[in-house]
N, C-alpha and C positions, 0 to 999 in steps of 0.2 A: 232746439227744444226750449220753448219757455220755459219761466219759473214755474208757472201756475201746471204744468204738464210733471214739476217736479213734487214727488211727494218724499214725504222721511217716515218711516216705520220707529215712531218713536217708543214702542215698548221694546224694539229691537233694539233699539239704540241706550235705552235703561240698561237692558238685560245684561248690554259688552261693557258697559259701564262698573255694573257691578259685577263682572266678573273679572275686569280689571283690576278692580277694588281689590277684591281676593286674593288674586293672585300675588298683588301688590304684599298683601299683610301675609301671604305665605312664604314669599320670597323673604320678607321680615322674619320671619318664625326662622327660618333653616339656615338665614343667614345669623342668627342672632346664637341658633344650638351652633352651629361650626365655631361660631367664637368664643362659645363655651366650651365645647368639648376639645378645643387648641389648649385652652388654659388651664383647664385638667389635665389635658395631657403632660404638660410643663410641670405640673403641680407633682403628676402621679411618678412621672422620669425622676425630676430633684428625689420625690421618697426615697424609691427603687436602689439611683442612684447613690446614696450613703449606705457604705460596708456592716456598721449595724445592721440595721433597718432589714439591707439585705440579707445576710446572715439569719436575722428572724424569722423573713417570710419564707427563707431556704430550707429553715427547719422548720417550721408549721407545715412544709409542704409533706411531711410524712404523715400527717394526719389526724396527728395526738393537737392533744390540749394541753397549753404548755402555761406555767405562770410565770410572774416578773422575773423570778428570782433562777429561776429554768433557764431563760432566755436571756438573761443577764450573764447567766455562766459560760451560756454558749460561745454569744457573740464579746465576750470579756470585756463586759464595760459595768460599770456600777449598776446599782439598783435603779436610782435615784435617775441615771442618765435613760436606762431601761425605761422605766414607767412614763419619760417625755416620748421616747421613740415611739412608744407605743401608744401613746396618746394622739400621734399626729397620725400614725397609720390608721387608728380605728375611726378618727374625724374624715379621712378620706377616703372611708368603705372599705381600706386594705382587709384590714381583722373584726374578727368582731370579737366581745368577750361575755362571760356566764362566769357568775358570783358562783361558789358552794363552800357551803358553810364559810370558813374565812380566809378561802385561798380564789382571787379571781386569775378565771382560765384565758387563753386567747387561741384563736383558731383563723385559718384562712375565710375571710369574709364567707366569699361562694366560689361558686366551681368557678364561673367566667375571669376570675382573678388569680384560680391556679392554672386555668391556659395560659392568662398572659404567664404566670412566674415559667411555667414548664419552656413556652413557645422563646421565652430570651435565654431560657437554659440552652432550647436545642442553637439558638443562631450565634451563644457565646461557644459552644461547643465544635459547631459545622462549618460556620462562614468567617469567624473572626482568625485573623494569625494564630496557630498554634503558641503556646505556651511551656517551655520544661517545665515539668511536674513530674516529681519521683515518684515512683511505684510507692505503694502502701496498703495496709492490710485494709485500709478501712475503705480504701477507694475501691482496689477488688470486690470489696462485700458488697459495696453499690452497685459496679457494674453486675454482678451477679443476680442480685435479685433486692428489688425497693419496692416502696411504694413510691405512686406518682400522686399525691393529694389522699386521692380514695379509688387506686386501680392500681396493678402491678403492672413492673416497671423491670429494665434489665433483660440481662440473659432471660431468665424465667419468663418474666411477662411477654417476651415475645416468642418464645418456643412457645408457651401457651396459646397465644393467638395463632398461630401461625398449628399448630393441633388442631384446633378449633376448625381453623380455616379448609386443611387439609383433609379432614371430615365433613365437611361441607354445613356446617353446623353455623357457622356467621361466613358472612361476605363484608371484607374490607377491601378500601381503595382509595384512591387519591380525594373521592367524593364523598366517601363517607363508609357506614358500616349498615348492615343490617344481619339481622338474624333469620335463617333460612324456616322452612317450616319442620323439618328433619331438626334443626336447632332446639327450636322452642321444644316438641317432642323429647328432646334431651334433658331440656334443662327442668322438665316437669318431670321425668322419670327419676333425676337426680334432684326432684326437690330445692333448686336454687331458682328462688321468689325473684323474677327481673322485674317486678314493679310496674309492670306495662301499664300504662294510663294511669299513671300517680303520679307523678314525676312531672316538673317542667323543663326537666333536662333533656339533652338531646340522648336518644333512647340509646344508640349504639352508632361510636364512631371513633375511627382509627388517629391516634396520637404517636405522633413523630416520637421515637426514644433516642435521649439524645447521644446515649453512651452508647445505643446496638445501630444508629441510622434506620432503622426500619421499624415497622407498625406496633402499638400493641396494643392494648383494645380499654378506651377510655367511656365515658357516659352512663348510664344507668346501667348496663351490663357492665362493662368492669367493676363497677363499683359494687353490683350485688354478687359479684364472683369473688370479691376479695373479703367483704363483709361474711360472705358464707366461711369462707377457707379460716377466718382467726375465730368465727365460732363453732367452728371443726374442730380445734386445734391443728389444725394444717402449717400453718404461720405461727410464726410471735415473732414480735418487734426483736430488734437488737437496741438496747436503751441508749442515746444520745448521738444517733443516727438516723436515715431513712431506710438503712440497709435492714433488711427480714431474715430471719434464718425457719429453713423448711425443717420441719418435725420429722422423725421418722415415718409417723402417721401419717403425716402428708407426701412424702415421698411415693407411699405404696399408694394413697388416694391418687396423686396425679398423675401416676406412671398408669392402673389399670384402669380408672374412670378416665381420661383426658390424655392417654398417651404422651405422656410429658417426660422425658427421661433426666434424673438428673445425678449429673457425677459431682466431684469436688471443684471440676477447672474449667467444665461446658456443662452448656443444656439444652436441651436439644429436644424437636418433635419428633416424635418415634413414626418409623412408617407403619 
């Protein structure tokens, strides 16, 4: 074939061009976030990393709003060493803090930063060597019944799901959680507001417990079941823990609304 028989489709050939282009400056973009988000990650580990720091984010993870002087106590380090730790966690989106009047608060950033704290509890907990650790009042009161950020946690919180579940009111699974329509029917009969379409949280989904190994129910539904149960009086904190202790009021509420039985040394879904 001659040349002059040969032709080039030069708007075709623009077209691969600048879709070269593109792809070129996309491959730029994602390689450019990967090496961002390594260097965060490095940044976020080092935080995590230091006993303080840790300690802080362990106890913000029940839910309260805690100040310097709070969290200085806990993690037994000065004021003064307090207010840097927590300087360099609230720089790195760990915490955030709220002035009122002249005490400033601090709290778990957002929920996606009390997955990570929960998700290194369950893999310090499940996959790392065991550890000796003597029995203790305070460690039973955890395993029994917590908060996980803003959702129950422990014995409790998983009898609870696992209630739920056995009424067919949510479906939990490796993939995630939803609310049945016999559910939602429930949680409108019992007036517990799940927020459906307010939220950019994921609506309803099942969180590893690290102290039961099995599900209990985290995302905008735990969180507006645990929100309801401390303005029931159902709940109240135990102060300078994650650990909750159930009301009597709440005992009768979850055993006849929610089938939830609960003794002094188990807790259990009632058939």
């Amino acid at each position: 074939m001659s040349w002059r028989h040969a032709t080039i489709d030069w708007s075709f050939a623009c077209s691969a061009a600048t879709e070269l282009e593109v792809l070129v400056r996309l491959v730029g973009v994602v390689s450019t976030d990967a090496m961002v988000a390594a260097a965060n990650l490095v940044e976020i580990a080092a935080l995590v990393g230091d006993t303080a720091r840790a300690t802080v984010l362990n106890a913000l993870m029940g839910g309260q709003a805690l100040t310097t002087s709070e969290l200085a106590a806990i993690a037994g380090v000065a004021k003064s060493t307090m207010s840097e730790h927590l300087s360099r966690l609230e720089r790195a989106g760990l915490v955030s803090s709220t002035v009122h009047r002249q005490f400033k608060y601090y709290r778990i950033a957002s929920p996606r930063v009390a997955a990570m704290m929960e998700s290194i509890k369950v893999v310090a907990a499940i996959d790392c060597p065991p550890r000796y650790q003597p029995k203790s009042a305070k460690d039973d009161a955890l395993r029994s019944a917590r908060t996980c950020y803003d959702h129950f946690a422990g014995r409790f919180g998983v009898a609870l799901a696992d209630a739920l579940v056995a009424r067919d009111f949510i479906e939990l699974n490796d993939c995630g959680g939803e609310v049945t329509p016999a559910g939602v029917a429930f949680f409108r009969d019992q007036k517990v507001e799940l927020d459906a379409g307010r939220s950019k949280r994921v609506f309803c989904r099942p969180c590893l417990d690290w102290s039961e190994r099995r599900y209990h129910i985290a995302g905008t539904v735990g969180a507006c079941l645990c929100r309801t149960a401390y303005e029931r009086g159902w709940v109240t904190r135990i102060p300078g823990t994650r650990a909750i202790s159930i009301t009597t009021a709440g005992r009768q509420a979850f055993r006849d609304v929610f089938y939830v039985e609960m003794a002094d040394t188990t807790t259990r879904a009632s058939a």
